[in-house]
C-alpha positions as CSV (number, residue, x, y, z in Angstrom):
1,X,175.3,74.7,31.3
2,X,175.5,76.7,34.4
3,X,172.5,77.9,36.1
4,X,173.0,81.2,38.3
5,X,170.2,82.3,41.3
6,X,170.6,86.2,41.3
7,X,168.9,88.0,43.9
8,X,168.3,91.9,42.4
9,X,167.4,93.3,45.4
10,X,164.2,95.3,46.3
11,X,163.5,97.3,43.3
12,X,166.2,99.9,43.0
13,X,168.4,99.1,39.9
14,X,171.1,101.0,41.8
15,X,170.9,98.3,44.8
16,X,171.8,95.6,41.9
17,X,175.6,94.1,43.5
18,X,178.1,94.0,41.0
19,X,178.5,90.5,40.6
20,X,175.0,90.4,39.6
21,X,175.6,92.8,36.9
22,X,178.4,91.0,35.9
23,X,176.5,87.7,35.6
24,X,174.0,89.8,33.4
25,X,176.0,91.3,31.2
26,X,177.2,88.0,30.1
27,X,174.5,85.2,30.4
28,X,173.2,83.6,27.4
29,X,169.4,83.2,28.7
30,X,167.5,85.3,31.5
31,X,164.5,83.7,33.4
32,X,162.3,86.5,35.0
33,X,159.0,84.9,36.5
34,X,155.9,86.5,36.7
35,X,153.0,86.3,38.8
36,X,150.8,86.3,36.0
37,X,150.4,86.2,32.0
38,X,148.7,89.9,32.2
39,X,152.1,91.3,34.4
40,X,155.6,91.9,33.6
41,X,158.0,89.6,36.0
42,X,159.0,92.9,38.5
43,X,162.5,91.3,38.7
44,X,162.8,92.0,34.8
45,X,161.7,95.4,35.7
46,X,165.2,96.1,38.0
47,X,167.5,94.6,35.4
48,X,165.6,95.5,31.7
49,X,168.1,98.6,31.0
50,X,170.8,96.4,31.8
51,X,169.9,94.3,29.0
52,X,169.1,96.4,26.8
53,X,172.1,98.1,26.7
54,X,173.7,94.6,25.3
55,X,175.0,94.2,21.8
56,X,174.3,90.5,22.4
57,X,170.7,90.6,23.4
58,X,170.0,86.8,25.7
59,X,166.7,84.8,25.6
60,X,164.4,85.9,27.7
61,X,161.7,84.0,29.3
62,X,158.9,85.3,31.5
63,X,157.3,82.2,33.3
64,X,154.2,82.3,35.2
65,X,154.8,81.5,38.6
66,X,150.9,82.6,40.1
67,X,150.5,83.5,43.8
68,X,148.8,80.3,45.5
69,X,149.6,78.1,47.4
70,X,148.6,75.2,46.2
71,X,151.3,72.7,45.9
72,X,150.8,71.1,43.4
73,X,149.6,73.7,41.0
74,X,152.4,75.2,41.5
75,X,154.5,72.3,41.2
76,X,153.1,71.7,37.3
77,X,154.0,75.6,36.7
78,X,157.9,74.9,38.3
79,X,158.0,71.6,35.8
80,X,157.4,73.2,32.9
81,X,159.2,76.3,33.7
82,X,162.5,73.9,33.8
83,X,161.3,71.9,30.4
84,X,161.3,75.4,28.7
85,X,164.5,76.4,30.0
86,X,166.0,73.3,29.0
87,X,164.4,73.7,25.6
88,X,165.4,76.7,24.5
89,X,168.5,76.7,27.0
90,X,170.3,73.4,25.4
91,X,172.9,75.7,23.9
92,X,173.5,78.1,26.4
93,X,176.7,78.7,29.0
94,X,175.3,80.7,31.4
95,X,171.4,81.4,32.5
96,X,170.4,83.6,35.0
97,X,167.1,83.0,37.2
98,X,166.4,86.7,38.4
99,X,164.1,86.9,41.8
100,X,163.4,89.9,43.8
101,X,165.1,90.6,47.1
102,X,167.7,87.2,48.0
103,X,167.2,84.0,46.3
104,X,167.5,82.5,49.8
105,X,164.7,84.1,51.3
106,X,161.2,83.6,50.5
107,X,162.1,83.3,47.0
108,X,161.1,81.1,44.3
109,X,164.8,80.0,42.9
110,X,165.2,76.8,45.5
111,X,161.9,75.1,44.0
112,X,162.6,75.9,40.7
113,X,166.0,74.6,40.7
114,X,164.2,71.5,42.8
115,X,162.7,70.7,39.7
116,X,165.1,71.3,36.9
117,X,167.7,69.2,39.3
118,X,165.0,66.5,39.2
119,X,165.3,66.9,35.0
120,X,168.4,67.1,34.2
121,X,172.0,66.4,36.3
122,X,174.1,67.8,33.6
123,X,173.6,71.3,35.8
124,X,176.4,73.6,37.7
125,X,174.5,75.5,40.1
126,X,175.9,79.5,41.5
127,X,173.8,81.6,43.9
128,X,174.4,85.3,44.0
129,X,172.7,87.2,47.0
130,X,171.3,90.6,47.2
131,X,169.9,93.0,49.0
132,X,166.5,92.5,51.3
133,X,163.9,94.6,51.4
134,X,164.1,94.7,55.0
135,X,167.8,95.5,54.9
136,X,166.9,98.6,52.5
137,X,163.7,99.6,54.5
138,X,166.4,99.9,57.4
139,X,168.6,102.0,55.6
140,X,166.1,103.9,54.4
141,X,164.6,104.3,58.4
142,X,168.4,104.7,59.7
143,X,167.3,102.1,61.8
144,X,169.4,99.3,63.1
145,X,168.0,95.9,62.4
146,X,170.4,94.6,65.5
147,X,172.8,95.7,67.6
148,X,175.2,94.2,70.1
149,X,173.7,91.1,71.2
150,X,170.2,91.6,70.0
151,X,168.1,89.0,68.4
152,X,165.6,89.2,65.2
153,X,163.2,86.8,63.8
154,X,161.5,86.8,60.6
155,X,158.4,86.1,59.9
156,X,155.9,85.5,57.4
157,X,152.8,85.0,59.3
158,X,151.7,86.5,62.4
159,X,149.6,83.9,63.1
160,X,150.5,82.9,67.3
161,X,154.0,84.7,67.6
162,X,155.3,84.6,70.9
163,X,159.5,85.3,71.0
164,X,162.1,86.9,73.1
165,X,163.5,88.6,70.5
166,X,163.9,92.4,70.2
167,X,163.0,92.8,66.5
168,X,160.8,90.9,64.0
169,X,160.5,91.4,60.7
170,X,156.9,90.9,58.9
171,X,157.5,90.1,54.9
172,X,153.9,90.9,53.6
173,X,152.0,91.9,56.1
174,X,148.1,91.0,56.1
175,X,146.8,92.1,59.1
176,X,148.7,94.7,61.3
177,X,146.2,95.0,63.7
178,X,147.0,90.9,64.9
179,X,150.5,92.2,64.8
180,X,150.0,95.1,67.3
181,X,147.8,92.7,69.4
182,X,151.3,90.7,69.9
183,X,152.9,93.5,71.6
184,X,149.4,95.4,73.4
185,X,151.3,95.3,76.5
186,X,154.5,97.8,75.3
187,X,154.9,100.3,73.0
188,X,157.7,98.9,70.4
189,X,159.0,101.1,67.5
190,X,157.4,99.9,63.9
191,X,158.6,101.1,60.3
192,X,156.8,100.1,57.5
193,X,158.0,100.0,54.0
194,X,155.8,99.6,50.7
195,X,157.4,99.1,47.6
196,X,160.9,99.2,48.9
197,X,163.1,100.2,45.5
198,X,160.1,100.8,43.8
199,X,157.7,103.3,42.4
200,X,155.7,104.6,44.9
201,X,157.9,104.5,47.7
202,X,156.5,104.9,51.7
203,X,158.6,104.7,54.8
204,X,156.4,105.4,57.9
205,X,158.4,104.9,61.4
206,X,156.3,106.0,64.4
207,X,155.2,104.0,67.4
208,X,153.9,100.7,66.7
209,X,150.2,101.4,67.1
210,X,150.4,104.4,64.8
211,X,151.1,102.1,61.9
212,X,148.6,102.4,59.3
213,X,147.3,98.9,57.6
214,X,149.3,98.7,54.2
215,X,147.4,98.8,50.8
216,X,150.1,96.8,48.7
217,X,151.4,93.3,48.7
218,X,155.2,94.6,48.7
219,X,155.4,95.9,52.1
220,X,157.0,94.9,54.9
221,X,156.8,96.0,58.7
222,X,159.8,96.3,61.1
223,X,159.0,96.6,64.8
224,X,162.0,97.0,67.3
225,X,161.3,96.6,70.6
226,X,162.6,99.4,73.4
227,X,165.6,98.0,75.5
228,X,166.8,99.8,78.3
């Protein structure tokens, strides 16, 4: 049994590498979490056609993986998230674990295959990256995320940030006033992004304190300091 970590990028099925296609066009199960048992996993969303478009259709499994975080609560979902793919997965070559953006970051692939590691060692493990939101909300700014010797930090929290570095990167931002209080003494550029690759699209790239408090979980906020 081989279990595969496939990042599907931001939203955009088009942003999908080709290795991850690859991968999906031939795995045996697919394991899309979901936040909850009322939503569709939104990584299932980016890869469904691709799927569907197999004469060999996988097992699919939609775990619920809710947003908290309580440890241990989430620890119990993780456990028997691995027991059903073991279950239904004792027969299968290839399954694919499908998270939004890169496995690596912020993602819930390393905990789950924490667990499943924990349950089984009869396991080959392959991650396949993809594309950040932040990469694509770049792109889609035509703004560099660094240049030359420039630093960037990311962050999920603004909670008491005080760095060097010339541009930061806010997965999820809460509260964009805290993060404009960070930098009250310059005039940095921000772009924000909600639903990168998604329905419902928004790029908004203007001065930092012109930045508008985002309405949506998936957004993201880039702000670039100005260098001489």
């Amino acid at each position: 049994m081989k279990l595969y970590g496939i990042g599907v990028g931001p939203g955009d099925p088009e942003l999908l590498t080709l290795k991850a296609y690859k991968v999906l066009r031939e795995a045996d199960m697919v394991v899309a979490p979901r936040s909850s048992k009322k939503k569709e996993s939104l990584a299932w969303a980016v890869i469904k056609e691709i799927i569907e478009e197999r004469r060999i259709k996988p097992i699919v499994i939609q775990p619920i993986f809710p947003m908290t975080r309580d440890k241990e609560k989430l620890e119990n979902y993780w456990r028997e998230a691995a027991a059903q793919v073991l279950e239904k997965g004792e027969k299968c070559k290839a399954i694919a674990f499908i998270t939004l953006g890169d496995p690596s970051l912020y993602s819930t692939f390393y905990k789950f295959l924490d667990v499943i590691q924990r349950m089984t060692e009869k396991i080959e493990i392959e991650v396949v990256p993809g594309i950040t939101s932040f990469s694509a909300c770049s792109a889609l700014a035509k703004v560099p995320i660094a240049e030359g010797g420039e630093t960037a930090a990311i962050i999920p929290r603004a909670e008491n940030t005080v760095s060097n570095f010339d541009t930061f990167i806010f997965m999820k931002p809460t509260d964009i006033q805290q993060i404009k209080n960070l930098f009250k003494e310059e005039t940095p550029r921000g772009i924000l992004g909600v639903r990168i690759g998604m329905g419902g699209q928004l790029i908004i790239s203007e001065d930092l304190d012109e930045i508008p408090e985002p309405e949506d979980y998936f957004s993201i906020l880039i702000v670039r300091r100005k260098r001489n």
